[in-house]
C-alpha positions, 0 to 999 in steps of 0.5 A: 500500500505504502509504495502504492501511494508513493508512486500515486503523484499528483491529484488535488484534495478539496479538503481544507482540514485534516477530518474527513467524512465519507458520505454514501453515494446517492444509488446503492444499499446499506444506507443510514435511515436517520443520518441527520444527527448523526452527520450533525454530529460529525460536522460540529466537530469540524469534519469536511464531507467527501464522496469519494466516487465524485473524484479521481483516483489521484485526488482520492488518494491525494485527499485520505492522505491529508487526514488525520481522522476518517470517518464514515459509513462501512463500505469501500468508500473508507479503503483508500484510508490504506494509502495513508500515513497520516490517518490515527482514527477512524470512525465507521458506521455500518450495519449489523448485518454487514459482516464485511471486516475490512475497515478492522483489516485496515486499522490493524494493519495500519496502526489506526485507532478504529472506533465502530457503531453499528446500526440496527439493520432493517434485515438479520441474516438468521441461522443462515447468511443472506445476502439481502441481509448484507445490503440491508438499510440500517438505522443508527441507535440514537438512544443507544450509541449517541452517548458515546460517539459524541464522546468520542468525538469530543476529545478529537 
């Protein structure tokens, strides 16, 4: 990864700080129900929005590696973060039935501080997988997990 983005030159980030949200694209599953106070939340604390998929691979890479923090909604918008040596925390939000583990992959590897939220999916998977229960929307548990993130986000 290291020698990757090494020898990933040029591209232009549009981020002016070093706290980065990866929104959901607009089409496509597993998305947050009720993320209003959630992304609130993330943009009290100084995170700037970013869509990775509105960008080219260069300004991707360009853009995580000005990041100190990452933030975002589990999926592959979040995987560049393994081109980056300045990423120290990473803040995923994703649903139960996601069972994807590669943000953990990543955060290992890479010496990232991971803190993980999962939301109430509106599909389980039962005694078998289910791939519907995979893609499956999600709502994030304000009762249960706001608490904490705004917590967690204070001492950034």
């Amino acid at each position: 990864w290291n020698k990757i983005a090494e020898q990933a030159k040029g591209g232009i980030s549009e981020i002016n700080g070093d706290k980065l949200f990866i929104a959901r694209p607009a089409k496509g599953g597993r998305k947050c129900l009720n993320p209003e106070r959630l992304e609130d939340m993330f943009k009290e604390s100084g995170f700037e929005f970013y869509n990775p998929e509105n960008h080219t691979w260069l300004d991707q890479i360009k853009t995580f590696s000005q990041a100190k923090v990452i933030a975002g909604y589990a999926g592959s918008g979040t995987f560049n973060t393994m081109f980056s040596n300045s990423v120290k925390k990473m803040f995923i939000i994703g649903s139960d039935s996601y069972t994807s583990c590669n943000e953990h992959y990543i955060c290992a590897i890479k010496n990232i501080d991971l803190t993980y939220f999962w939301g109430d999916s509106l599909l389980q998977h039962g005694s078998q997988w289910s791939a519907k229960a995979f893609m499956s929307d999600y709502n994030f548990n304000y009762e249960r997990d706001e608490a904490a993130l705004r917590e967690s986000l204070r001492f950034l």
